[in-house]
MIDRENDO-735190 format. One record per residue (C-alpha): z, x, y; chain; residue in one letter; residue number from 1. Coordinates in nm, 3 decimals, m for minus. Example, Ala and Ser with C-alpha at 12.3 -4.5 7.8 and 13.67 -1.06 7.14 Angstrom:
// MIDRENDO-735190
- w/u/v/chain/resn/resi
- 0.780/1.230/m0.450/A/A/1
- 0.714/1.367/m0.106/A/S/2
//
This chain:
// MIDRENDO-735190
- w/u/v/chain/resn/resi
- m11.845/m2.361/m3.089/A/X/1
- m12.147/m2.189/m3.085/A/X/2
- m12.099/m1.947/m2.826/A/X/3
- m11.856/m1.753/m3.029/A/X/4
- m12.061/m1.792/m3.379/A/X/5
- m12.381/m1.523/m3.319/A/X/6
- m12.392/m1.445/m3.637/A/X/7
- m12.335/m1.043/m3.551/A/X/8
- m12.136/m0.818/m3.798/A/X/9
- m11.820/m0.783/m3.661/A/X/10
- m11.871/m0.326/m3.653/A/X/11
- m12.167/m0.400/m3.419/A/X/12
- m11.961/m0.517/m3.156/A/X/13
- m11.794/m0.230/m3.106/A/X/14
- m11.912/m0.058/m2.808/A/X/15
- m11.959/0.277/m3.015/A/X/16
- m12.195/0.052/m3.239/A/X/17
- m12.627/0.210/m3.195/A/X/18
- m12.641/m0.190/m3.165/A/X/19
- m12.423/m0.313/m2.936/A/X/20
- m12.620/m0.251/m2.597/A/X/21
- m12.868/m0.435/m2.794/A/X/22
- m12.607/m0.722/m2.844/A/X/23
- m12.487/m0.712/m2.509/A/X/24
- m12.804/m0.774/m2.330/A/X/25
- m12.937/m0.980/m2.595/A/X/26
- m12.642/m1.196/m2.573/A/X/27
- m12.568/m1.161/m2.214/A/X/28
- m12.571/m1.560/m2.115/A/X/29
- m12.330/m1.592/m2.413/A/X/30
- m12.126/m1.331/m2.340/A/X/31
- m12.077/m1.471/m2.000/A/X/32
- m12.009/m1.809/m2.115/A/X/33
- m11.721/m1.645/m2.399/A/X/34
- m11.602/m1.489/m2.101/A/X/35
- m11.549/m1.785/m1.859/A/X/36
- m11.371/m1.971/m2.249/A/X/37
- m11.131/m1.675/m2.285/A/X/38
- m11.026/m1.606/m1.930/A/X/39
- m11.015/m2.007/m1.839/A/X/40
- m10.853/m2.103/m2.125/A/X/41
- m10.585/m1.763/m2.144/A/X/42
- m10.512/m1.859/m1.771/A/X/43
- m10.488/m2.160/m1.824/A/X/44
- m10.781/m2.398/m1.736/A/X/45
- m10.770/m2.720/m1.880/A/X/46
- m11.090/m2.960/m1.986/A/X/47
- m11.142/m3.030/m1.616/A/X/48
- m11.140/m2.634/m1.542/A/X/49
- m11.336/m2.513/m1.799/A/X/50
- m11.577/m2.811/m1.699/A/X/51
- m11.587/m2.712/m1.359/A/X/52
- m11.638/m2.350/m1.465/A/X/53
- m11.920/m2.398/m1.676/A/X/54
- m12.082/m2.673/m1.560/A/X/55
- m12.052/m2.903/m1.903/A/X/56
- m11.927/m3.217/m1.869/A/X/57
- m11.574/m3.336/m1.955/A/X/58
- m11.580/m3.443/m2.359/A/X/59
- m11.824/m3.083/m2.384/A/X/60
- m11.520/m2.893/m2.219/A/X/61
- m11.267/m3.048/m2.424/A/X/62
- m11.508/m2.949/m2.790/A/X/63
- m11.559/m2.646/m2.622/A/X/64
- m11.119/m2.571/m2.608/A/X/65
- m11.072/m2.703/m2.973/A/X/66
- m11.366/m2.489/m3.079/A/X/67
- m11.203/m2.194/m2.905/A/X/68
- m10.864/m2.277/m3.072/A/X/69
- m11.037/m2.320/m3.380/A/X/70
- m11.129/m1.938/m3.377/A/X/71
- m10.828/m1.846/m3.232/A/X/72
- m10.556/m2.025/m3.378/A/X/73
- m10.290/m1.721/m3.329/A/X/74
- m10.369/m1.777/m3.002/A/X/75
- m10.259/m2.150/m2.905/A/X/76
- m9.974/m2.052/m3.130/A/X/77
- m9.887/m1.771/m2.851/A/X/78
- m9.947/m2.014/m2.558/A/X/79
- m9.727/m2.294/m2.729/A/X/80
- m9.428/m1.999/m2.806/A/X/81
- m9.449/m1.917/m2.418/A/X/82
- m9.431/m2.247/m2.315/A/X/83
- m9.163/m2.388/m2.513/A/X/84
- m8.955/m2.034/m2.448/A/X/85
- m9.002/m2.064/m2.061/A/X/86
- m8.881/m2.452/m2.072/A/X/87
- m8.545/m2.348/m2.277/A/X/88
- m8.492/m2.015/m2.075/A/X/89
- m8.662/m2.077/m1.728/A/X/90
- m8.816/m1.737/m1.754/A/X/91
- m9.074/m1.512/m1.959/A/X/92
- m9.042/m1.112/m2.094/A/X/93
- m9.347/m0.931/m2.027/A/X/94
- m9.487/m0.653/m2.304/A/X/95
- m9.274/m0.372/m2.122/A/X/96
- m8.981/m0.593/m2.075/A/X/97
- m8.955/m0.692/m1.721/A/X/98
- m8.914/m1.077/m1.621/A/X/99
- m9.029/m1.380/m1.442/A/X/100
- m8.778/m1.622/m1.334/A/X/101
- m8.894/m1.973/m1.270/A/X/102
- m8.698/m2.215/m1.037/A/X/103
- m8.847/m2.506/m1.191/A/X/104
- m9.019/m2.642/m1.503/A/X/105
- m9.368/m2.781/m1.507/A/X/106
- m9.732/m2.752/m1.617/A/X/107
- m9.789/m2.485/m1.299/A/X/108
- m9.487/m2.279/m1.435/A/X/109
- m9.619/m2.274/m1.785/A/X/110
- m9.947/m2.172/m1.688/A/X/111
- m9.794/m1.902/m1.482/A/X/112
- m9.567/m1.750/m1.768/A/X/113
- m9.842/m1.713/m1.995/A/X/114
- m10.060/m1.533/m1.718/A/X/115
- m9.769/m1.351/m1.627/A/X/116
- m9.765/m1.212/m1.960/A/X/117
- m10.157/m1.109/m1.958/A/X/118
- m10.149/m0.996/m1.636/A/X/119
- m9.861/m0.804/m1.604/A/X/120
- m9.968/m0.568/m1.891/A/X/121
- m10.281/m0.524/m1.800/A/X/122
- m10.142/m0.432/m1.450/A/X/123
- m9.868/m0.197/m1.569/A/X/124
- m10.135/m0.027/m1.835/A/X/125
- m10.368/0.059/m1.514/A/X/126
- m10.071/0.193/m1.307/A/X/127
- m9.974/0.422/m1.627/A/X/128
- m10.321/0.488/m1.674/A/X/129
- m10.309/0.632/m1.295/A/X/130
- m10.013/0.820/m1.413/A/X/131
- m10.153/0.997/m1.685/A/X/132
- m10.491/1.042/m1.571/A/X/133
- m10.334/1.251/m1.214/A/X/134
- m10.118/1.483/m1.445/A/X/135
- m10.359/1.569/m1.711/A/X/136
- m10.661/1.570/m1.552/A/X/137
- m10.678/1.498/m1.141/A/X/138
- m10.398/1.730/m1.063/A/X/139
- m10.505/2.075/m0.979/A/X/140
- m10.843/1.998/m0.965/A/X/141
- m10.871/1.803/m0.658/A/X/142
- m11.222/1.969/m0.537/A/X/143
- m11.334/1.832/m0.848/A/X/144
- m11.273/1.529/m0.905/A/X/145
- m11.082/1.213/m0.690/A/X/146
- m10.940/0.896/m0.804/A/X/147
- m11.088/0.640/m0.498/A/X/148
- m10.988/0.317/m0.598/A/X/149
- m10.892/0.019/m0.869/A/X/150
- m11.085/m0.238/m0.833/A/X/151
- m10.917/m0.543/m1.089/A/X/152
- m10.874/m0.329/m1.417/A/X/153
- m11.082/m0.027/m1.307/A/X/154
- m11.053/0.323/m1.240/A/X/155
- m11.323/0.454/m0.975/A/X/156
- m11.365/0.803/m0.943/A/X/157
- m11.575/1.058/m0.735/A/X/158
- m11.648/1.341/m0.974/A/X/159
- m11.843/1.652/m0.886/A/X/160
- m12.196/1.631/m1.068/A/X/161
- m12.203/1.969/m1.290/A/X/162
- m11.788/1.831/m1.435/A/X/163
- m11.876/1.436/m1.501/A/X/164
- m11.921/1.537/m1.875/A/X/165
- m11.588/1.773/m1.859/A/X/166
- m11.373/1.458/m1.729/A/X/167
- m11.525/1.146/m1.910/A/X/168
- m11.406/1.169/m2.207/A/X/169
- m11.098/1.307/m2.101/A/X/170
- m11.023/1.040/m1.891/A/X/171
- m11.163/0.765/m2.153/A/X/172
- m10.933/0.948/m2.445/A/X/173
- m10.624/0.899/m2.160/A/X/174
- m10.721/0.538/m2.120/A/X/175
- m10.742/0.431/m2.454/A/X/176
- m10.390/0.624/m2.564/A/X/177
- m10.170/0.251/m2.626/A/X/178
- m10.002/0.163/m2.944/A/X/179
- m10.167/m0.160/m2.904/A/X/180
- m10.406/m0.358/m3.192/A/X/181
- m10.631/m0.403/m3.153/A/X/182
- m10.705/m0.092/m3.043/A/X/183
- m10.791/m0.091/m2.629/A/X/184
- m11.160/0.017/m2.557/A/X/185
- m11.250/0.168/m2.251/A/X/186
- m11.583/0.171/m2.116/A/X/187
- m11.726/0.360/m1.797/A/X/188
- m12.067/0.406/m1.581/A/X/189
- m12.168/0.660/m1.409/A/X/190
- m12.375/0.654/m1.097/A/X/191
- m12.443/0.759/m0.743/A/X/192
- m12.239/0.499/m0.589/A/X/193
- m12.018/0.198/m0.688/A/X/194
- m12.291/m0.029/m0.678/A/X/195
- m12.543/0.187/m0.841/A/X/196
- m12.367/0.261/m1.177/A/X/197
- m12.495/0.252/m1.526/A/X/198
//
């Protein structure tokens, strides 16, 4: 599908590319719409979903998931080892090895192992994330800096103005410190407020 074909070199997508701010507001509209593909289809949105999400009609959604499959074969192999593991075992390991019972079998279950498994990681990374981050750099320096809140898979902090380039990459270098590949990326703005940031 087009949306994922841009013809960009795969480096310049990396966020430490000189091109990818270029890319990303170049390509915002199709950024967006590769976003609404990967989260709908990882959590499970069918051809109706993905319709309703982007606003194409039925057959469209339905080119639009093979497309998607297409590029991502590993990935509907993934789905398809979830679902036929949660059907035989009525439950699904997450990456750190806790589990999710199901009572019952059926398309809602399914969908909800395989977001389990997403979601569940991304949730414990943030709460180690929080861990690290308040021993090796919040504690002892409260007057510095404060952790204020998460906000989905986000850190927000209040940092004093004259130590925001002390703890940035400090807190990025934390962030990013999984044995996962690919490797996790961690982005951050900085502004006056929440809503401000750039």
């Amino acid at each position: 599908y087009s949306v994922f074909n841009l013809g960009i070199p795969k480096k310049e997508l990396k966020s430490n590319h000189p091109k990818y701010k270029e890319h990303k507001k170049k390509f915002h509209s199709e950024r967006q719409a590769g976003k609404i593909m990967g989260f709908g289809i990882i959590y499970g949105a069918g051809e109706q979903g993905i319709s309703n999400l982007t606003g194409k009609s039925i057959n469209e959604s339905k080119d639009m998931i093979k497309g998607y499959f297409k590029l991502y074969p590993d990935l509907s192999k993934k789905i398809q080892s979830v679902h036929d593991f949660i059907k035989k075992n009525k439950f699904i390991v997450g990456h750190y090895g806790n589990k999710r019972r199901f009572k019952s079998i059926d398309n809602y279950a399914l969908r909800q192992g395989f977001n389990y498994i997403v979601q569940n990681c991304a949730a414990l990374i943030l709460k180690i994330s929080i861990v690290k981050v308040w021993n090796k750099v919040l504690k002892g320096n409260e007057n510095d800096i404060k952790l204020l809140a998460t906000v989905h898979d986000e850190l927000v902090f209040e940092i004093r103005g004259d130590k925001v380039e002390e703890y940035i990459p400090k807190i990025k270098a934390i962030m990013e410190d999984f044995k996962f590949n690919p490797k996790l990326i961690v982005e951050y703005s900085i502004g006056d407020n929440y809503n401000c940031k750039s």
